[in-house]
C-alpha positions as CSV (number, residue, x, y, z in Angstrom):
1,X,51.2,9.0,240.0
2,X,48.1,7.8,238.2
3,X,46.3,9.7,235.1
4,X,42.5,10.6,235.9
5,X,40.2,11.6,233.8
6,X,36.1,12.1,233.0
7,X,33.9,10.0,231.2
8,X,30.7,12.9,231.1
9,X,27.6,11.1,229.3
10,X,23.9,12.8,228.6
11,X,20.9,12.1,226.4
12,X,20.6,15.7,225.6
13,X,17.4,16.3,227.3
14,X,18.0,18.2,230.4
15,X,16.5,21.5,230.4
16,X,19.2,23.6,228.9
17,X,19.7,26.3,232.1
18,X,20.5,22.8,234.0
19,X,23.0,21.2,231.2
20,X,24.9,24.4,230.9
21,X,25.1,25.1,234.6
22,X,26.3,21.3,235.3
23,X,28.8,22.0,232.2
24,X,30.2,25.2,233.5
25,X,30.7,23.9,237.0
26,X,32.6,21.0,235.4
27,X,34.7,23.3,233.7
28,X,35.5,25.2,236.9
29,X,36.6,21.8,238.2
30,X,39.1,20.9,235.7
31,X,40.5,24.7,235.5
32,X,41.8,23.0,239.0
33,X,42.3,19.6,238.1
34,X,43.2,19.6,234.5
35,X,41.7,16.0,233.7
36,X,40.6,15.3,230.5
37,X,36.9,15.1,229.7
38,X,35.8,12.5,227.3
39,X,31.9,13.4,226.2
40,X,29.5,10.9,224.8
41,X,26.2,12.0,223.4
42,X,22.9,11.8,221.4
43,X,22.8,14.8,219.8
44,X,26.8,16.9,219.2
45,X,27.6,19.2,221.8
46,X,30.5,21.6,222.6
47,X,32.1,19.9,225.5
48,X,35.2,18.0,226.0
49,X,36.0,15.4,223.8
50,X,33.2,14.6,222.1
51,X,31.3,11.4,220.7
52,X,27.8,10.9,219.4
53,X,26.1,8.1,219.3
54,X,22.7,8.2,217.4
55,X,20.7,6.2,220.2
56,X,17.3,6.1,221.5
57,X,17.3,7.0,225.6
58,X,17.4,4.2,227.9
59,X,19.2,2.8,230.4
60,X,21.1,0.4,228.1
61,X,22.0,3.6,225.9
62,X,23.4,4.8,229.2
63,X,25.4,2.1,229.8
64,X,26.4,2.1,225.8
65,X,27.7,5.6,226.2
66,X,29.7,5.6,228.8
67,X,31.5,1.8,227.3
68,X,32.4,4.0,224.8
69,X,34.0,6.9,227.2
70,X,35.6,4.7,228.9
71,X,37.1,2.9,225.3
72,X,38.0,6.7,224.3
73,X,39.6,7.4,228.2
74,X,42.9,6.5,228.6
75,X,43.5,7.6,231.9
76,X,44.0,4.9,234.8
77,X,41.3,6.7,236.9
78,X,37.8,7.5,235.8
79,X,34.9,9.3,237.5
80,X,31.8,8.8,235.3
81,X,29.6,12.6,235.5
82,X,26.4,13.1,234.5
83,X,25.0,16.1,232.6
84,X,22.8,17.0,235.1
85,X,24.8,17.0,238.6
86,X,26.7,19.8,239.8
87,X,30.0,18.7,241.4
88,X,32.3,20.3,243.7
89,X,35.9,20.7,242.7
90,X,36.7,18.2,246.1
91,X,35.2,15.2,244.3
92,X,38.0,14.7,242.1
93,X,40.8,14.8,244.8
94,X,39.9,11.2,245.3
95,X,42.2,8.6,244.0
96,X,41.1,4.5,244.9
97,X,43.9,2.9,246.9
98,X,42.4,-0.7,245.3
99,X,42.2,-1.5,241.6
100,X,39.9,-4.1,242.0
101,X,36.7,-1.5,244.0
102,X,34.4,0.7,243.2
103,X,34.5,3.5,244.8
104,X,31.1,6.1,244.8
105,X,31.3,9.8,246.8
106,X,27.5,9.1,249.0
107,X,27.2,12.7,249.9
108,X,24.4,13.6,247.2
109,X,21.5,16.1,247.4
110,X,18.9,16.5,245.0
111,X,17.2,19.9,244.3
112,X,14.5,20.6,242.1
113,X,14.9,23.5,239.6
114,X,11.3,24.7,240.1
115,X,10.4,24.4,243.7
116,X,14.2,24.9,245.2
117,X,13.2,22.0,247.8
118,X,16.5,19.6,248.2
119,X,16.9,16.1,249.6
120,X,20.4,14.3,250.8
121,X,20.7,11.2,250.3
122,X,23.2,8.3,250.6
123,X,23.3,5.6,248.4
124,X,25.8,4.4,245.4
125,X,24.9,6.3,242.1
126,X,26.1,6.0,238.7
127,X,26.8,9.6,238.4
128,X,29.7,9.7,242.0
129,X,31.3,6.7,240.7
130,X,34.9,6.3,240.2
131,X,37.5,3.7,239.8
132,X,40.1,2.0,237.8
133,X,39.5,2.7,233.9
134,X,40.1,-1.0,233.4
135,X,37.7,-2.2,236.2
136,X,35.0,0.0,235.0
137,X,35.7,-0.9,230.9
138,X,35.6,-4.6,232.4
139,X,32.3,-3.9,234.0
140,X,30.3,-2.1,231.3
141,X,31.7,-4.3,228.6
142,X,30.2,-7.4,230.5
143,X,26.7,-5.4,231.0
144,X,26.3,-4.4,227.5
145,X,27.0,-8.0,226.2
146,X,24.6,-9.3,228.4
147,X,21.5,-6.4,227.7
């Protein structure tokens, strides 16, 4: 049976209604599951295992922060999850049958906090991806080296 586990990164800038929700929901999750979470942020926060790292946002600090989640992770499994994405306790029943995919859960809606208005859409996100630790550590390694 493989391990599975979270790599959860944020910039610490969501509105905090929204980053405690996501966080609580998360929680609920792994009161089922009972994977790991591995945290990386700018600023310290109560939340799984937690890492800082003093960076400016970007997308190369994104990619930064979760390299070092998956270095902390030891699972075989990761699912990478935002800090502002609420996720249903069904998305971690996956488990990739191939070590060498990615694999990305394309049901995502988007709802804005102020107007309540929500949009589906399907496409391959950072934030629904999941795959082999070593394929993703593999990955980001090779995109940080090259930024």
């Amino acid at each position: 049976m493989k391990t599975k586990g979270l790599v959860y990164y944020t910039n610490n800038v969501p509105e905090e209604k929204i980053f405690l929700a996501c966080q609580k929901q998360l929680k609920r999750c792994m009161e089922i599951w009972k994977f790991p979470i591995i945290s990386v942020s700018q600023k310290p926060i109560n939340f799984g295992q937690n890492f800082v790292m003093d960076l400016e946002s970007s997308v190369l600090s994104l990619f930064k922060q979760i390299l070092k989640g998956l270095e902390e992770c030891k699972t075989d499994i990761v699912f990478l999850v935002e800090h502002d994405v609420l996720y249903h306790p069904s998305h971690f029943d996956f488990t990739p049958d191939k070590e060498n995919h990615f694999y990305y859960n394309r049901n995502e809606w988007r709802v804005s906090s102020v107007t309540g208005k929500a949009v589906y859409y399907e496409h391959n996100d950072v934030s629904q991806l999941c795959a082999p630790r070593d394929l993703l550590l593999d990955h980001y390694t090779k995109v940080v080296e090259l930024a």
